[in-house]
C-alpha positions in Angstrom: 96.8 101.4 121.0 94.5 99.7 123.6 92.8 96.3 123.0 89.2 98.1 123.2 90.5 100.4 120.4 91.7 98.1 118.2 88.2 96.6 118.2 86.5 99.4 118.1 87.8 100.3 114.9 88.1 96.7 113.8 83.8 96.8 114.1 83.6 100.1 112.3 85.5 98.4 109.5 83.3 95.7 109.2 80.3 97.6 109.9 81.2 100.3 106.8 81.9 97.7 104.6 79.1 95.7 105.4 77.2 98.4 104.6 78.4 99.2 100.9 78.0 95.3 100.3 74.4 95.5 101.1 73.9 98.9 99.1 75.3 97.2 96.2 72.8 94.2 96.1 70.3 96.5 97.0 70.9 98.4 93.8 72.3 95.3 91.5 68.4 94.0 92.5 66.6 97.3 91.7 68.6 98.9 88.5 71.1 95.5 87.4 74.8 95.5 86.9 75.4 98.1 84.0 73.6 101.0 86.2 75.4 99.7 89.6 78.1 103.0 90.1 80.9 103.2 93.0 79.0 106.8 93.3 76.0 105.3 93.6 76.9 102.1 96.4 78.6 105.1 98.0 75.6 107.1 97.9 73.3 104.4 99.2 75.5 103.6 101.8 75.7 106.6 103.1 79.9 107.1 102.8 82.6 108.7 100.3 84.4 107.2 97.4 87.6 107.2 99.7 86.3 105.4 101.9 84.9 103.0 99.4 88.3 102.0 98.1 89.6 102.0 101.5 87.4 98.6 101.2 87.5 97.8 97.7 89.3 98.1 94.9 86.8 98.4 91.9 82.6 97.9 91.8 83.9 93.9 90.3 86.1 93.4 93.6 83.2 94.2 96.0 80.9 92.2 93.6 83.1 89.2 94.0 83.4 89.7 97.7 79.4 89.5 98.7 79.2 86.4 95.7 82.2 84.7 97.6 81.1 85.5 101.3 77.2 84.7 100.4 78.1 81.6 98.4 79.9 80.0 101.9 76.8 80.9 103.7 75.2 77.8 103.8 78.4 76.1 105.9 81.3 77.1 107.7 84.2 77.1 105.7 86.7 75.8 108.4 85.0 72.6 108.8 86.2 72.0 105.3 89.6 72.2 106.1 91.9 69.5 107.3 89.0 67.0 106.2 89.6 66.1 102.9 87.1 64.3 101.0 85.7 64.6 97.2 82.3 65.0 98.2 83.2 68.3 100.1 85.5 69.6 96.9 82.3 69.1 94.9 80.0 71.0 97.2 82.0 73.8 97.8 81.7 74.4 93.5 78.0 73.5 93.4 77.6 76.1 96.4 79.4 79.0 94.4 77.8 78.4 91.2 74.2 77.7 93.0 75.0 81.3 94.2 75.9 82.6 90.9 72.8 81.3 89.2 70.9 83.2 91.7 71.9 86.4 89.7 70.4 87.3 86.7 72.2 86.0 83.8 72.2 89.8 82.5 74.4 90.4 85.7 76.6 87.3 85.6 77.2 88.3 81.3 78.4 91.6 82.6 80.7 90.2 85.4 82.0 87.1 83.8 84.4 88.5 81.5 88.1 87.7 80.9 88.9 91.2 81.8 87.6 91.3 85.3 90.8 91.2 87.2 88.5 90.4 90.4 87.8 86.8 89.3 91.7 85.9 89.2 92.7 83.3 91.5 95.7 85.3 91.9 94.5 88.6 92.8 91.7 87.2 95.2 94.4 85.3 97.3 96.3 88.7 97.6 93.2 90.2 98.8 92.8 92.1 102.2 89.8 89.3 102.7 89.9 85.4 103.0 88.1 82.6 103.5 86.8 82.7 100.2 85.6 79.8 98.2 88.8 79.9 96.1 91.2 80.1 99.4 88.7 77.0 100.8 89.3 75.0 97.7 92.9 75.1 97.7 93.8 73.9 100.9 91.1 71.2 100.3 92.8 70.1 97.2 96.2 70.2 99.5 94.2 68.6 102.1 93.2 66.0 99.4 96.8 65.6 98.3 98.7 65.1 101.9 96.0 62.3 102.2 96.7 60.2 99.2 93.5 60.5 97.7 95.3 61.4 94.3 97.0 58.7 91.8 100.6 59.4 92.1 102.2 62.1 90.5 99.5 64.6 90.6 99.2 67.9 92.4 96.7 68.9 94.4 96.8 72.5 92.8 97.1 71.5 89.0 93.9 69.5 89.4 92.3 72.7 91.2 93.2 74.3 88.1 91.5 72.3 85.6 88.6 71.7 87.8 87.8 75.8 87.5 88.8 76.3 84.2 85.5 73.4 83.9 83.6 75.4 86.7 83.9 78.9 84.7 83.4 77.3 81.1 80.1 76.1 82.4 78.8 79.1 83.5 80.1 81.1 80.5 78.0 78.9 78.4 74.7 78.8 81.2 74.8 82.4 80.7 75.3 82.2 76.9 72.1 80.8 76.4 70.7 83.3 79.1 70.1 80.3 81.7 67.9 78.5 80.0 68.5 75.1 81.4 69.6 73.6 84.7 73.2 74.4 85.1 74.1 72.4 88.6 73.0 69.0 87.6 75.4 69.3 84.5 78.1 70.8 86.2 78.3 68.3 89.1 78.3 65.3 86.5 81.5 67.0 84.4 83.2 68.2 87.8 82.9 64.9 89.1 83.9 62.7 85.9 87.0 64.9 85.8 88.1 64.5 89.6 87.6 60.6 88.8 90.8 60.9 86.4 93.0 61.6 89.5 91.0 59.9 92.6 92.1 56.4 93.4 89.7 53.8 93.3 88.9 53.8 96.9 87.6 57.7 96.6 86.6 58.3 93.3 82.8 59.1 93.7 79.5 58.0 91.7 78.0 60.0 88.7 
């Protein structure tokens, strides 16, 4: 296959699947996350259900795809890696859940469940896509880890771990009481106490 093939089809990819991503926050905006149908993206964007999952693998993984891409919108996410520093770990979860708390909480009560296979580090790293938030935040926390910026005897990843199991808890309960107070204030000031447990002095960084 010639060169100029390869990215010809390579832009038609992108160019179909960009389009189902802004059908679907066209109608998540207009009718909200319980009336939001693969049909209906499809429909809206103008292409077949086959070539839908050809893209995607549910209506959650293509919701987690535009809140992943959109949330690293506001900075490249290769400049976060190789430069490891606390400040950027922090960001990069205040970024996501800034985007998160965009959405209605009626949206966000719908997608946050324990069910939806789409929001498992696991599954997302398997993904067709990356450079997502959670691919980005792992190779900081390696990045963090090769440095030295941890006391001894703690991995990189384990602390990742715990530091989303805070992330989600806090925006399970933001949505519990339907968003009624200001969620990134409070989540920086947990997020950052608990990466203080494992910084060294030198790097631990200032509630």
């Amino acid at each position: 296959m010639s060169k100029d093939k390869d990215t010809s089809e390579y832009n038609e990819h992108d160019s179909t699947e960009s389009r189902l991503l802004e059908a679907a926050r066209k109608l998540l905006k207009r009718d909200g996350y319980k009336s939001l149908t693969i049909r209906g993206i499809c429909k809206e964007a103008d292409c077949s259900t086959s070539t839908f999952y050809q893209h995607f693998d549910s209506k959650d993984d293509l919701l987690s795809s535009f809140i992943q891409l959109d949330s690293l919108k506001k900075s490249n996410p290769d400049d976060y890696i190789g430069y490891a520093h606390p400040d950027a770990i922090i960001e990069l979860y205040l970024q996501a859940a800034g985007y998160l708390a965009s959405l209605a909480p009626e949206i966000l009560r719908n997608y946050l469940t324990p069910t939806n296979l789409a929001l498992d580090p696991r599954v997302i790293l398997q993904s067709r896509r990356s450079r997502w938030v959670v691919d980005v935040l792992q190779e900081h926390f390696r990045d963090a880890h090769r440095e030295g910026m941890f006391s001894p005897g703690y991995d990189g990843i384990d602390i990742y771990d715990e530091m989303n199991v805070i992330y989600f808890g806090y925006l399970f309960h933001w949505v519990l009481y339907d968003g009624n107070y200001e969620l990134l204030p409070s989540m920086r000031k947990m997020l950052i106490r608990h990466l203080n447990n494992y910084l060294l002095p030198e790097y631990k960084l200032p509630l």
